[in-house]
Every structure is written in C-alpha cells, then in structure tokens.
C-alpha positions as CSV (number, residue, x, y, z in Angstrom):
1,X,-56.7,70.4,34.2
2,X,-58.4,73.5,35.7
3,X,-61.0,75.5,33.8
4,X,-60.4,79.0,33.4
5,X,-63.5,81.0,32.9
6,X,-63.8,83.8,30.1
7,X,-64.6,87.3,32.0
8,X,-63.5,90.2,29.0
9,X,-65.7,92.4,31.2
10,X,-62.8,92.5,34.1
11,X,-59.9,93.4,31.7
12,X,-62.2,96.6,30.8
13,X,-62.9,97.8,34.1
14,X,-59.3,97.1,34.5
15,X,-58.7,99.6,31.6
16,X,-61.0,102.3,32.7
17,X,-59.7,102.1,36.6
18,X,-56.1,102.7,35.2
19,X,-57.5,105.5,32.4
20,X,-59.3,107.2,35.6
21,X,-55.7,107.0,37.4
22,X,-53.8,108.5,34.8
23,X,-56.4,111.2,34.1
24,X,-56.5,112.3,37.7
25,X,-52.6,111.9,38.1
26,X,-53.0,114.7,34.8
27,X,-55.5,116.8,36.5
28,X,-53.5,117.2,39.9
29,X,-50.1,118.2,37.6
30,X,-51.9,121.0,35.6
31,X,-53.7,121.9,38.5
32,X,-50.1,122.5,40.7
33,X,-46.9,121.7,38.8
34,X,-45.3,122.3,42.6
35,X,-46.5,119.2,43.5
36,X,-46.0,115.5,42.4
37,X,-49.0,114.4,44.9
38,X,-51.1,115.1,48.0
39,X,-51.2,113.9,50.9
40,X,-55.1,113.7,52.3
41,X,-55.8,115.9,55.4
42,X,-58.2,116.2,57.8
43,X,-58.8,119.6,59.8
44,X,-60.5,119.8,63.2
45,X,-62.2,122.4,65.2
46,X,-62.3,121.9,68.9
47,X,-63.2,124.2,71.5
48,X,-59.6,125.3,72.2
49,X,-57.6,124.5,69.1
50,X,-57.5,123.4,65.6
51,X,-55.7,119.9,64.7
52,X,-54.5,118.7,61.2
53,X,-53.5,115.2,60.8
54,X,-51.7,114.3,57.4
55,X,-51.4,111.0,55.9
56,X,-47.8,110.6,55.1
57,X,-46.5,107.2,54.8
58,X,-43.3,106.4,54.1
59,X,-42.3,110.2,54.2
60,X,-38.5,110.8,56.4
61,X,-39.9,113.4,59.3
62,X,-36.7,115.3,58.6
63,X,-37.8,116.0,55.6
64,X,-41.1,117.7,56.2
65,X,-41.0,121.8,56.8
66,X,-43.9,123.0,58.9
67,X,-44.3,127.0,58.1
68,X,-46.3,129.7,59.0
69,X,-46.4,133.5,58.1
70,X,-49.0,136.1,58.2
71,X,-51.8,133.9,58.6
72,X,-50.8,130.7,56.5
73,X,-49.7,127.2,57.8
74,X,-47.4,125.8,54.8
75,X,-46.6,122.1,54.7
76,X,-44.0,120.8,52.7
77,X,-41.9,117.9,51.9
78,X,-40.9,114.9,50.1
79,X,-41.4,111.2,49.6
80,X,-38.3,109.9,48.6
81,X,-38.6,107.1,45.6
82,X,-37.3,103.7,46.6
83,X,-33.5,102.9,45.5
84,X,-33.5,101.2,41.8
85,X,-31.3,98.6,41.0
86,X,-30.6,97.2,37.4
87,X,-31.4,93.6,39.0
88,X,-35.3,94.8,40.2
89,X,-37.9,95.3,38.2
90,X,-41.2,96.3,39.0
91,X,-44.5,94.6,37.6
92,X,-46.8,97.3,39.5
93,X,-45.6,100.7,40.9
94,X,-48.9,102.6,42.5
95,X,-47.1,104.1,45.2
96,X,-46.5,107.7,44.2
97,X,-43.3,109.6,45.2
98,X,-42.2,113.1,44.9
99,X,-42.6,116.9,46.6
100,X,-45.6,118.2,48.0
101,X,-46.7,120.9,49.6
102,X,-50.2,122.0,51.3
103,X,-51.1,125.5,52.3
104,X,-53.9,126.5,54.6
105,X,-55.4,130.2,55.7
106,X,-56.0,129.7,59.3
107,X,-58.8,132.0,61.0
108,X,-58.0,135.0,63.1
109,X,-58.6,132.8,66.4
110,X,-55.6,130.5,65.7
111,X,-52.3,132.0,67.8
112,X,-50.1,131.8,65.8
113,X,-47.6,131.4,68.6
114,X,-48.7,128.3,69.7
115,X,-47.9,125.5,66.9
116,X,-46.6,122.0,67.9
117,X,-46.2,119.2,65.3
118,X,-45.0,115.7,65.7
119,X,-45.2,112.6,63.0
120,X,-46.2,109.0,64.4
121,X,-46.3,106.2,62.4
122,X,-46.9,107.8,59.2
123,X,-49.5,110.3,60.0
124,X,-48.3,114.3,60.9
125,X,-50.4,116.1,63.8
126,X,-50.3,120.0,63.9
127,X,-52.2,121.4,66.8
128,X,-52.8,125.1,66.5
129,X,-54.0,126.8,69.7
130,X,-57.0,129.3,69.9
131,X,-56.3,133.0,71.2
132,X,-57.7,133.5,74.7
133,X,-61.1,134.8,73.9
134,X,-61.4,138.8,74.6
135,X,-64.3,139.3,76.5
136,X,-65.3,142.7,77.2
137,X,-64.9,143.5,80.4
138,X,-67.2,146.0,82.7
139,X,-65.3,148.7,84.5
140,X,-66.7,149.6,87.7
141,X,-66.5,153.6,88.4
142,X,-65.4,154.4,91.9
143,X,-66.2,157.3,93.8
C-alpha cells in the first residue's frame, strides 16, 4: 500500500490560481465585450519597417481579417470551439475560444501602402513598411 501525503496547502493555491483566472477572464469582458480573448502581440521597430507577430494557435487563417484605414491596423478574427459530442466530456477546458479583435495607431512613418501578412504555424506576421524618409534637399541656383 502506498502512502499518500496530506498537502491542504496545494488544493488552496489551487483555488486561488482558478479565482485569479476567472477574475481576469471578468476583467478582460468588462473591459471589451467585443472580445472573448486576446491574442498576445509583440510590435517591432526596425530601421525600415515595423513587424507584429500574433500568437494565434489553433485560429483558421481564413478566418483572420487584416484592416487598415486612416491610420489604424485592425485585426480580427475567430477561434473556433472544438466540435461537442454528447459521448465527450471534458474534465479540464483552459483553452479559450471565441472573436477577437486588436487595433493599433500606427505612426506617420508607416506606408500605409505597403502591408503584407502571412500566418505560419500558429503565429501571424504583419510587416508594415517605413515611408522613404524626406530629406530636404539643396537646390543649386544656376546662372
């Protein structure tokens, strides 16, 4: 017979993790009812360009709409939530599923022309080009 040690302070850090969750879950709704999560993003300044890449696992690429007007990159979509049957049931679900949608103000150097996008393996790359710099130029005065 195996022993089975007594921990009760593991089922309350347990609890709080999963009060944490829902609480956050309950800030993010309130704070956007658009949304039913979203997706982390990282934004990069290079010397030519900006790049976003998206964390979207599990999200169709035909179902993601990349947007921009006057000055605003939109990013929208949906995470579909897996087929139910009546013979499955789940123990855990933590996987969130839903619309989202993330907006950015790009700066006055981005050209707005020049936006490419493309999804690999779960993660969305948006490379927005930098406007040829305007350098004033000297006019020479001929005689």
């Amino acid at each position: 017979m195996n022993r089975m040690r007594y921990e009760p302070f593991v089922m309350l850090r347990d609890i709080n993790r999963e009060m944490n969750r829902l609480m956050q879950t309950r800030q993010r709704e309130q704070a956007n009812p658009v949304n039913d999560w979203v997706p982390p993003v990282d934004v990069r300044e290079e010397k030519d360009q900006f790049s976003l890449s998206l964390d979207l696992p599990g999200v169709d690429p035909k179902s993601i709409q990349v947007s921009m007007e006057k000055g605003v990159l939109e990013i929208s979509g949906e995470r579909k939530a897996p087929q139910t049957d009546e013979e499955i049931r789940y123990h855990t679900q933590e996987r969130v599923q839903g619309a989202f949608k993330r907006r950015f103000k790009l700066p006055e150097s981005a050209d707005e022309s020049e936006i490419s996008a493309k999804s690999e393996h779960g993660v969305l790359q948006i490379v927005i080009k930098k406007r040829a710099e305007q350098v004033p130029r000297r006019i020479t005065i001929t005689h």
